[in-house]
Residue frames as a rotation matrix with the C-alpha (Angstrom) as fourth column:
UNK 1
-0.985 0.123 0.120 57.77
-0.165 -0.874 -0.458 -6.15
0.049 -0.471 0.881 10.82
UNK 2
-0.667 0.734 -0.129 54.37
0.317 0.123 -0.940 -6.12
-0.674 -0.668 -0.315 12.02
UNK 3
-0.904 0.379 0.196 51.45
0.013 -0.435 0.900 -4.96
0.426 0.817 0.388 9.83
UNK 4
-0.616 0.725 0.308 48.23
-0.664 -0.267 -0.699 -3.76
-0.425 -0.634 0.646 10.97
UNK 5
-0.527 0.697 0.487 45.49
0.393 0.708 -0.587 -6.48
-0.753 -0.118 -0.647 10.59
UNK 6
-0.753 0.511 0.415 43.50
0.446 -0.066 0.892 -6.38
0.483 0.857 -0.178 7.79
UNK 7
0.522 0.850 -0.070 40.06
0.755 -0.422 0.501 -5.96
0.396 -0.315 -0.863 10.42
UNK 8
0.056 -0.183 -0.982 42.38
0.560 -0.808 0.182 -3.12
-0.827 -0.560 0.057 12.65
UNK 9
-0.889 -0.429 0.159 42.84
0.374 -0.480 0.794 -1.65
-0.264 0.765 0.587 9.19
UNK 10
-0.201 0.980 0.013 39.09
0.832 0.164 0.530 -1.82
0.517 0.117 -0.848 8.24
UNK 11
0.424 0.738 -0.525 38.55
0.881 -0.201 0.429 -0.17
0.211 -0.644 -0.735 11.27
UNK 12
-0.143 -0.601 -0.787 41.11
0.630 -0.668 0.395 2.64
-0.763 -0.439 0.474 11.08
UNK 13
-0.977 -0.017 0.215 39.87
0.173 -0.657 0.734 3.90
0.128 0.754 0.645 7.72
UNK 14
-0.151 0.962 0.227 36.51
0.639 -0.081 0.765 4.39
0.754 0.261 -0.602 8.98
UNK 15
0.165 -0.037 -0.986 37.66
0.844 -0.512 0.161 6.69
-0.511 -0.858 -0.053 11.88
UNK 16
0.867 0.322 0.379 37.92
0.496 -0.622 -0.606 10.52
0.041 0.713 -0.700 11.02
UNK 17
0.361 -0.847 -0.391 41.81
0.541 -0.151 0.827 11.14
-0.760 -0.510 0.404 10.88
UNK 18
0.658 -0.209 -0.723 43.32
-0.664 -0.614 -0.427 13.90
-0.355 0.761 -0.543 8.62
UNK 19
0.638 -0.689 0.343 45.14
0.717 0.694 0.061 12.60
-0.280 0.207 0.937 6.30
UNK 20
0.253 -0.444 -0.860 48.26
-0.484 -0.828 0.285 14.61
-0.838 0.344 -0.424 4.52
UNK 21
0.885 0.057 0.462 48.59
0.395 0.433 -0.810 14.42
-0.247 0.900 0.360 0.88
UNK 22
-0.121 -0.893 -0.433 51.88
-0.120 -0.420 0.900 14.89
-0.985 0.161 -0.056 -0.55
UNK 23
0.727 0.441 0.527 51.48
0.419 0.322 -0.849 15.92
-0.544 0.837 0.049 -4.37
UNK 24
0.090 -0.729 0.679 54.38
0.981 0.184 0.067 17.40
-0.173 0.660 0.731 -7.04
UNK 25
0.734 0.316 -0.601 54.87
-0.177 -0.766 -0.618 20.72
-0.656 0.560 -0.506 -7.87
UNK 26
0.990 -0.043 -0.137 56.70
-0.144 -0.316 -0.938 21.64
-0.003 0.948 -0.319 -11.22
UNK 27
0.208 -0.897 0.391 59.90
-0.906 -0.327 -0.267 21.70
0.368 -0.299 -0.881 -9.61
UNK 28
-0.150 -0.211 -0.966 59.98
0.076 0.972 -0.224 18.17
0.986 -0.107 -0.129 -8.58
UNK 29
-0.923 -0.260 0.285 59.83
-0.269 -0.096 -0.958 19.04
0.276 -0.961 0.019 -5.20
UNK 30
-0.687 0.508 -0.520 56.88
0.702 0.648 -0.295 17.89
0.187 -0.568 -0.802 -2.44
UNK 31
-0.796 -0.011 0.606 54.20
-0.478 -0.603 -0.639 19.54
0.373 -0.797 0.475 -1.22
UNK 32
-0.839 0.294 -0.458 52.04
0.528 0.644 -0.554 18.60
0.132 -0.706 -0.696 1.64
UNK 33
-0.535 0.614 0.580 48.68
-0.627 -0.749 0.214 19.87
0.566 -0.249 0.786 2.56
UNK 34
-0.948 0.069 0.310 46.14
-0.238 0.492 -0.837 18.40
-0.211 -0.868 -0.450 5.18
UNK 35
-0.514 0.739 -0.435 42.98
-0.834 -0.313 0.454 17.03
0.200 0.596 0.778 4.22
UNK 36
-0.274 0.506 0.818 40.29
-0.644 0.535 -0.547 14.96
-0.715 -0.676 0.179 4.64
UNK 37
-0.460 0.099 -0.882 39.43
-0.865 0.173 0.471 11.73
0.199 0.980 0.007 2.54
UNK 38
0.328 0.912 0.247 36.77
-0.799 0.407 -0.443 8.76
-0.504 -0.052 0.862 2.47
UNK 39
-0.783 -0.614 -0.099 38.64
-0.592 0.686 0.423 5.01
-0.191 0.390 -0.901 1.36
UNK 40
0.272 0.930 0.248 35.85
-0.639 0.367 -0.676 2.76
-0.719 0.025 0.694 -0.48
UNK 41
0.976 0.204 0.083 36.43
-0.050 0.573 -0.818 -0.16
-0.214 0.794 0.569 -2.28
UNK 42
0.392 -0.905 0.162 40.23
0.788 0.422 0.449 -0.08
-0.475 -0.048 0.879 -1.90
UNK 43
-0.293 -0.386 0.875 40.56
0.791 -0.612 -0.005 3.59
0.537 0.690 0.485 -3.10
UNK 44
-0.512 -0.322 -0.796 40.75
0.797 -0.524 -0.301 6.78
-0.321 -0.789 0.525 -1.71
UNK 45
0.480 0.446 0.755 38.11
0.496 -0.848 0.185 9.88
0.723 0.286 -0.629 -2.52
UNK 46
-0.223 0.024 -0.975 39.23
0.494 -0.859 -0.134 13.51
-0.841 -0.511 0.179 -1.45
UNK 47
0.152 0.753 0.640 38.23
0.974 -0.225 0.033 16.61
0.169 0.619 -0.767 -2.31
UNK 48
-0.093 -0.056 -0.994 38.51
0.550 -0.835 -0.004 20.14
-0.830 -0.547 0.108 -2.68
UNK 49
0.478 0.460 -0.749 38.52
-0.092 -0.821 -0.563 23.26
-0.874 0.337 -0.350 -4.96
UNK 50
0.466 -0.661 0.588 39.93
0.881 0.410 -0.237 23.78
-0.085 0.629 0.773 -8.35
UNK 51
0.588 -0.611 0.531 42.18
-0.186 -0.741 -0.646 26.68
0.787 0.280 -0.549 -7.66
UNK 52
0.907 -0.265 0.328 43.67
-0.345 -0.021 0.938 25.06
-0.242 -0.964 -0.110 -4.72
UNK 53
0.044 -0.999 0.028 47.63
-0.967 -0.035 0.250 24.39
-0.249 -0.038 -0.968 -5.15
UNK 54
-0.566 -0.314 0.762 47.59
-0.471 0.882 0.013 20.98
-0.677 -0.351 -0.647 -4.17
UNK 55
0.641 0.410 0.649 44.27
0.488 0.435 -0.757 19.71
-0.592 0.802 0.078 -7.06
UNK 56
0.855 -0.101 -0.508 45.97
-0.513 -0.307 -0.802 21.75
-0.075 0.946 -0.314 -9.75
UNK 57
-0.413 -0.856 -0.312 49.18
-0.909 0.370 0.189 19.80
-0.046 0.362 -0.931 -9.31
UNK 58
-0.571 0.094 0.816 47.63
-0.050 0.988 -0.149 16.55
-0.820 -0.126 -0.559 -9.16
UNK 59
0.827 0.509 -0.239 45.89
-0.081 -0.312 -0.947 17.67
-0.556 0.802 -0.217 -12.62
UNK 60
0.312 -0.684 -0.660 49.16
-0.947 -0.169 -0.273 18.42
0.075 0.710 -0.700 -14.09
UNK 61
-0.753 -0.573 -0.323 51.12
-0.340 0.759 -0.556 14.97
0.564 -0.309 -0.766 -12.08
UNK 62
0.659 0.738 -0.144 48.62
-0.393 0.501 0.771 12.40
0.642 -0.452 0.620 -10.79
UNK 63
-0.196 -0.652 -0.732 51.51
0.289 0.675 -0.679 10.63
0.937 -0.344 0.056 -8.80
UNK 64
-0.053 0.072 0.996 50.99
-0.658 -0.753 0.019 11.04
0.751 -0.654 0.087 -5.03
UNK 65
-0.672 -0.259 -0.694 51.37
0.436 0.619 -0.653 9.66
0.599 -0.741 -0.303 -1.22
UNK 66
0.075 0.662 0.746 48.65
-0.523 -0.610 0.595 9.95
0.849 -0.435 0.301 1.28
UNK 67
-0.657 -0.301 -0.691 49.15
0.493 0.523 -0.696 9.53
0.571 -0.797 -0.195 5.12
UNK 68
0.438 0.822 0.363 46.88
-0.450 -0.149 0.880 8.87
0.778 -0.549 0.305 7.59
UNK 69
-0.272 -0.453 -0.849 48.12
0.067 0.871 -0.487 8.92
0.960 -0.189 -0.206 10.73
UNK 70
0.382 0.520 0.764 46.36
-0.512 -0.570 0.643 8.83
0.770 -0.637 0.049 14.37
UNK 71
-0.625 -0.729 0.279 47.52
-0.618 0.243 -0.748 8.29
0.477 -0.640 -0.602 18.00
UNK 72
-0.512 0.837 0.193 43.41
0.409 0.435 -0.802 6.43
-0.755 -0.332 -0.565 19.26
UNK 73
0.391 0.142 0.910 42.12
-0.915 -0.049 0.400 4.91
0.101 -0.989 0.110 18.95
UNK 74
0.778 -0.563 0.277 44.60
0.627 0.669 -0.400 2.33
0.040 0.485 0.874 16.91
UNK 75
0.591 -0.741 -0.319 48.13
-0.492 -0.644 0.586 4.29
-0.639 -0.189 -0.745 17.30
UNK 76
-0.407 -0.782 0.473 49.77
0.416 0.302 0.858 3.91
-0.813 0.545 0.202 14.25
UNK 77
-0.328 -0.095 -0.940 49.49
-0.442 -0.864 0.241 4.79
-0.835 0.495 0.242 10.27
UNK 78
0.317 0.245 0.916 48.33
0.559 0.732 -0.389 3.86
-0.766 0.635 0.095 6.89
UNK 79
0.007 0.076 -0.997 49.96
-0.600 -0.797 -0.065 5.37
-0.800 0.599 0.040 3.91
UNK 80
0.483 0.068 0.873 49.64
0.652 0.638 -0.410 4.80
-0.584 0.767 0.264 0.01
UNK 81
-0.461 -0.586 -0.666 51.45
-0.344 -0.574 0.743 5.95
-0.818 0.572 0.063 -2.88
UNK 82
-0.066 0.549 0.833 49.38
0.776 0.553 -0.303 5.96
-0.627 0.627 -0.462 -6.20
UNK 83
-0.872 0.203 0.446 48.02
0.167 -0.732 0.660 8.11
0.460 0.650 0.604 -8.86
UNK 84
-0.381 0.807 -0.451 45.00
0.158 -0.423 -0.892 10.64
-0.911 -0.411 0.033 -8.36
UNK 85
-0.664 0.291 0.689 42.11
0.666 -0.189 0.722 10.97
0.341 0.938 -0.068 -10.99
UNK 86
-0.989 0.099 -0.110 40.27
-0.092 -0.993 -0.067 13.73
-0.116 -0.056 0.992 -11.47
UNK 87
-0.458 0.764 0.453 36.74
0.799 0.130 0.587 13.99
0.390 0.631 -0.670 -11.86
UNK 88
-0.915 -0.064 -0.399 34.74
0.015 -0.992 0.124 16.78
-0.404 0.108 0.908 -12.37
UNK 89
-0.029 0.995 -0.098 31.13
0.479 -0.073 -0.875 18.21
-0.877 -0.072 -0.474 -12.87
UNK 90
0.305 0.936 -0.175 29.34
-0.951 0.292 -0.101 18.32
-0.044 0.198 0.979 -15.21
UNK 91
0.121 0.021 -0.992 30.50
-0.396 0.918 -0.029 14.56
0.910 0.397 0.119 -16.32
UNK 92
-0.252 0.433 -0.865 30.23
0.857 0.515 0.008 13.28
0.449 -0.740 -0.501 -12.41
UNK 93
0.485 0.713 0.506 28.43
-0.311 -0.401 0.862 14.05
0.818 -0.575 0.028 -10.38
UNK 94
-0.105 -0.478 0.872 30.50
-0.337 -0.808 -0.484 14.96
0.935 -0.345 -0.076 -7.13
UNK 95
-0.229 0.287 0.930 28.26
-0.784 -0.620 -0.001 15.47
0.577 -0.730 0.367 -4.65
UNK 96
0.876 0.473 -0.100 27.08
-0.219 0.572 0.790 12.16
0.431 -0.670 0.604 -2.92
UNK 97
0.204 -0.933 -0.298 30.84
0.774 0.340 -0.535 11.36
0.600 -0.121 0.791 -2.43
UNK 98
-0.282 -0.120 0.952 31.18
0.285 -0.958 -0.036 14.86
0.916 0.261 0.304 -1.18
UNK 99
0.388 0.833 0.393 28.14
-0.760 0.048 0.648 14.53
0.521 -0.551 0.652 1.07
UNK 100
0.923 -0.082 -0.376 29.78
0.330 0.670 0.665 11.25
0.197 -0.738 0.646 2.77
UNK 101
-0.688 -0.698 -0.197 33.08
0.538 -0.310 -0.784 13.07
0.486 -0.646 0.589 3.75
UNK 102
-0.451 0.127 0.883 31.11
-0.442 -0.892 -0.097 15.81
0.775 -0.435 0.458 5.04
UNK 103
0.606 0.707 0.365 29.25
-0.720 0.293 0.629 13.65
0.338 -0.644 0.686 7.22
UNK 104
0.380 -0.700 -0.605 32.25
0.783 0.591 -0.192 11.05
0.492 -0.401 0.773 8.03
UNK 105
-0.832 -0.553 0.052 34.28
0.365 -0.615 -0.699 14.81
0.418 -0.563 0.713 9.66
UNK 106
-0.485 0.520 0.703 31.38
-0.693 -0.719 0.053 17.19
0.533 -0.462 0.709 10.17
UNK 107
0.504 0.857 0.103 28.67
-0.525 0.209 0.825 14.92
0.686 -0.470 0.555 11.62
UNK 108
0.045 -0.587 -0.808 31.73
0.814 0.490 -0.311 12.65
0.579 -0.644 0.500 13.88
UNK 109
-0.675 -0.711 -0.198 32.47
0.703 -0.538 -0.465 16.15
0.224 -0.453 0.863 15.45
UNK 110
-0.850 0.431 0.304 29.25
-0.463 -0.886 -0.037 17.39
0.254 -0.172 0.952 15.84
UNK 111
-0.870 0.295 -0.395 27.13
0.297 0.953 0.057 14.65
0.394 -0.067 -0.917 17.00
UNK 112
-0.528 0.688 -0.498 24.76
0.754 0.111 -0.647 16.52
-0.389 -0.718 -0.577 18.74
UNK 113
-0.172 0.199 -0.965 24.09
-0.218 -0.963 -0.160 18.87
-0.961 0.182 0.209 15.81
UNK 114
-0.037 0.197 0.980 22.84
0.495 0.855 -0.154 17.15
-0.868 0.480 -0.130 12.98
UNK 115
0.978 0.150 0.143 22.33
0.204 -0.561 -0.802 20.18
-0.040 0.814 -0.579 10.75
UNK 116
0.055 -0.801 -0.596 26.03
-0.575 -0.513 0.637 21.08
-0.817 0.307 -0.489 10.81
UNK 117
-0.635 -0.256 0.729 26.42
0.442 0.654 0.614 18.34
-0.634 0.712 -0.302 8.11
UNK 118
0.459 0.588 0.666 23.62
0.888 -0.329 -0.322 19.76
0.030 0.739 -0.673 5.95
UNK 119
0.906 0.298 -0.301 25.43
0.142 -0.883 -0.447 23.32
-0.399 0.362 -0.842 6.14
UNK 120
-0.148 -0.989 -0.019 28.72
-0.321 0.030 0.947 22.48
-0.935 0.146 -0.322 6.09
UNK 121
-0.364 -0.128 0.922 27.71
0.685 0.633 0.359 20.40
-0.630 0.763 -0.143 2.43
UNK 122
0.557 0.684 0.470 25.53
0.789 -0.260 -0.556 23.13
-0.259 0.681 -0.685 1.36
UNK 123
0.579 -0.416 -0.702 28.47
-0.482 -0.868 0.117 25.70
-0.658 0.270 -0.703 1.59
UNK 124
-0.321 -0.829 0.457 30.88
0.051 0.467 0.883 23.11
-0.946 0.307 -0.108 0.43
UNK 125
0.366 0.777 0.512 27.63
0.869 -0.089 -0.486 23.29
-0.332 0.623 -0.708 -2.92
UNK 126
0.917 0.104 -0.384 28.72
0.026 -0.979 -0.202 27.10
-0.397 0.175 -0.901 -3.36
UNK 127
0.197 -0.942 0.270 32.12
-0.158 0.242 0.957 26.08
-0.968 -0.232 -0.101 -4.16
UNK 128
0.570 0.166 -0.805 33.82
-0.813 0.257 -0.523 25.66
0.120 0.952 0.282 -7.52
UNK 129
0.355 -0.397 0.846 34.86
-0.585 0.611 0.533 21.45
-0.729 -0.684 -0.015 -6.80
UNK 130
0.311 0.033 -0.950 36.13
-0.552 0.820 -0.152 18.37
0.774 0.571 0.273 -8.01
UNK 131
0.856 0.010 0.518 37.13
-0.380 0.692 0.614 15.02
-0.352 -0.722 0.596 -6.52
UNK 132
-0.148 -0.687 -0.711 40.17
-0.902 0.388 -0.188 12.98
0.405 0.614 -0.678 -7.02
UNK 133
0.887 0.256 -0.385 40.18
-0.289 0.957 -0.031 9.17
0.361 0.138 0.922 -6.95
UNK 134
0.411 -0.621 0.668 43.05
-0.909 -0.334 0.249 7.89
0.068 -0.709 -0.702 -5.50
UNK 135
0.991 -0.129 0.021 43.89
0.126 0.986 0.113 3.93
-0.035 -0.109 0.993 -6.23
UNK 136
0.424 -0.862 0.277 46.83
-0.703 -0.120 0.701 2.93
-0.571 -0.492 -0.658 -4.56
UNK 137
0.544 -0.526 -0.654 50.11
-0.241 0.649 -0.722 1.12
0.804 0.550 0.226 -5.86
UNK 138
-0.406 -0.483 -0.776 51.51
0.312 0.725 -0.615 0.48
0.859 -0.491 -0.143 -2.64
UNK 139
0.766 0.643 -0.012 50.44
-0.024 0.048 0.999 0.24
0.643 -0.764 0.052 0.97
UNK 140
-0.678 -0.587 -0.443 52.48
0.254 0.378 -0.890 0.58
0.690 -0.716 -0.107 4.11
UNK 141
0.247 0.806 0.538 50.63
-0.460 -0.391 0.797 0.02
0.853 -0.444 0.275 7.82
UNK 142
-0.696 -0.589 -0.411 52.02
0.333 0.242 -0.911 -0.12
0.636 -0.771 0.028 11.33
UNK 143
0.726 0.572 -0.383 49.84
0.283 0.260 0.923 -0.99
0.627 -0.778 0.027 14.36
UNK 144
0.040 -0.626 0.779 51.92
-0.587 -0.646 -0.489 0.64
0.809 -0.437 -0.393 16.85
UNK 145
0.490 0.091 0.867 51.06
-0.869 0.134 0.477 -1.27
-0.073 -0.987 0.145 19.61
UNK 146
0.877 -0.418 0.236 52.46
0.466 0.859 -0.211 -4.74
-0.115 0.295 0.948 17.69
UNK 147
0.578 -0.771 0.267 55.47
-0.297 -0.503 -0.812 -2.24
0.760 0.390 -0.520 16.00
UNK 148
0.800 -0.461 -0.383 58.75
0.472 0.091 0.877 -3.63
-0.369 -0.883 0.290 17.43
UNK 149
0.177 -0.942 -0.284 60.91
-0.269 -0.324 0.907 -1.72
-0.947 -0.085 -0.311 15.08
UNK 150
0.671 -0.237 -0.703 62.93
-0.731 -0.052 -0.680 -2.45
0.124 0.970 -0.208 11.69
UNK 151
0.979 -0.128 0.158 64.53
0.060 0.924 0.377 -5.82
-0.194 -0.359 0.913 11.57
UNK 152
0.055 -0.982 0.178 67.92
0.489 -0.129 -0.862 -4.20
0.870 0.135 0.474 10.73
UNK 153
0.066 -0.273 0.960 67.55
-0.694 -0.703 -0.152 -1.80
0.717 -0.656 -0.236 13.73
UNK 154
0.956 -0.004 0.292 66.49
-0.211 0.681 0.701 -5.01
-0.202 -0.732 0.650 16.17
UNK 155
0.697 -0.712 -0.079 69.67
0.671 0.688 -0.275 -6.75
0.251 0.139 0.958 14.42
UNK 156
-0.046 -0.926 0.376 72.08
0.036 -0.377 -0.925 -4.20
0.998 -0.030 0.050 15.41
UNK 157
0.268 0.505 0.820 70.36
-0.842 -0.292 0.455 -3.12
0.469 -0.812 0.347 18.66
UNK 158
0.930 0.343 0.130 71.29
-0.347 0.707 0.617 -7.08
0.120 -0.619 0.776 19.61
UNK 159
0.489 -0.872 0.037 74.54
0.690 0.361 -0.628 -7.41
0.534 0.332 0.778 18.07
UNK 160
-0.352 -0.629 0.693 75.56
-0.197 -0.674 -0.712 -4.18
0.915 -0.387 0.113 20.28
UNK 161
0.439 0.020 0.898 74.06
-0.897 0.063 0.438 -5.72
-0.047 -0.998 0.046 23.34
UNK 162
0.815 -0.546 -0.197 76.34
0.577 0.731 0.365 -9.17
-0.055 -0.410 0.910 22.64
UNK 163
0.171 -0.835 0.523 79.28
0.310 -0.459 -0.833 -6.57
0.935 0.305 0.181 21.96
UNK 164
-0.206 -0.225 0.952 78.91
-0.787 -0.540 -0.298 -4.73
0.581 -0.811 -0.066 25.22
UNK 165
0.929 0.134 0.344 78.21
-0.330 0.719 0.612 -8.15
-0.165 -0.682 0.712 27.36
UNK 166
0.632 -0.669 -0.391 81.71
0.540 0.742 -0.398 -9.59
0.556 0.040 0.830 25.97
């Protein structure tokens, strides 16, 4: 199966595509929430409150899957499965991490408004945050435009066009 290039890869985590985290609740079951996140150094930073659903389970169960997946200007996905760490103010310090999502979504989408990044970070400031780390244990990534499929689906897909030729 295809795999997205290492450089199309490069270049698809530096584009601003939601990703969707999928984290544990108590019950074994999934849940899913949308969200934005910042990939440096072969790890994943997001962020958000600490009463939100989704950070308190990933407090309790670090295990999680994040997909990113957009249609342009690369059509296709990157997900990981890994653990999330927590960090937390006072012992880090947040905010520059913080400060480059806000300016990888807000300032991409507002190009012609430079302060929206400075308010959008200073409300995000009023907030009670944390960050989670994100290092991945596995990787899947499909370039759509290369993507011919699952080599079991091609192999049947041929074996029923020599069936229906005989």
């Amino acid at each position: 199966m295809p795999r997205m290039q290492n450089d199309t890869a490069a270049e698809f985590l530096q584009q601003p595509h939601i990703g969707v985290i999928s984290t544990l609740r108590k019950n074994g079951m999934p849940y899913t929430v949308p969200i934005w996140w910042l990939h440096e150094q072969g790890s994943f930073w997001i962020t958000g409150t600490t009463n939100r659903v989704w950070c308190k389970q990933l407090k309790l169960d670090t295990r999680c899957s994040l997909c990113i997946e957009a249609l342009a200007p690369v059509p296709g996905f990157i997900a990981v499965d890994g653990h999330a760490e927590a960090f937390e103010l006072p012992e880090f310090d947040i905010w520059p991490i913080s400060r480059r999502l806000a300016e990888k979504y807000v300032g991409s989408r507002n190009p012609e408004d430079p302060a929206a990044v400075d308010r959008f970070f200073d409300n995000m400031r009023t907030e009670p945050r944390l960050l989670f780390k994100i290092q991945p244990t596995a990787w899947r990534a499909i370039d759509m435009r290369v993507y011919r499929g699952k080599r079991a689906d091609r192999e049947y897909q041929e074996n029923q066009s020599a069936n229906d030729s005989k």
